[in-house]
MARVOLO-802795 format. One record per residue (C-alpha): residue in three letters; x, y, z. Coordinates in pm, whole numbers, padded with zeros to 5 digits, always signed. Layout:
ALAXYZ;...
This chain:
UNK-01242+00171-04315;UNK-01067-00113-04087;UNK-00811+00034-03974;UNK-00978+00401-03908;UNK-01241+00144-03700;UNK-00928+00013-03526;UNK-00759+00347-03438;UNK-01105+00450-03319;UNK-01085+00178-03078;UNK-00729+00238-02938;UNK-00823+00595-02913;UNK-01120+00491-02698;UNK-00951+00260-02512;UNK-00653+00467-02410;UNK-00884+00782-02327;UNK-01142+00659-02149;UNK-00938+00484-01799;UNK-00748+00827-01841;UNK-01093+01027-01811;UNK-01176+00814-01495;UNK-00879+00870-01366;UNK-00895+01232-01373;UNK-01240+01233-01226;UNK-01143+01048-00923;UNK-00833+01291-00893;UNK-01081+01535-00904;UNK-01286+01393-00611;UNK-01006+01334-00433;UNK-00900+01696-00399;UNK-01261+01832-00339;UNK-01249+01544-00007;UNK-00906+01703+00122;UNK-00988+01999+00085;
């Protein structure tokens, strides 16, 4: 149960800055365009 709890957490950690970052990317491209 820990450690599924902790790999949970890295998961969440690592994906959600990534999911930002691909919505400002996003934003970005609808602006220049």
């Amino acid at each position: 149960m820990l450690m599924g709890a902790s790999i949970a957490s890295i998961v969440w950690i690592a994906f959600v800055p990534w999911a930002k970052l691909k919505r400002l990317k996003e934003i970005e491209r609808r602006e220049t365009e």
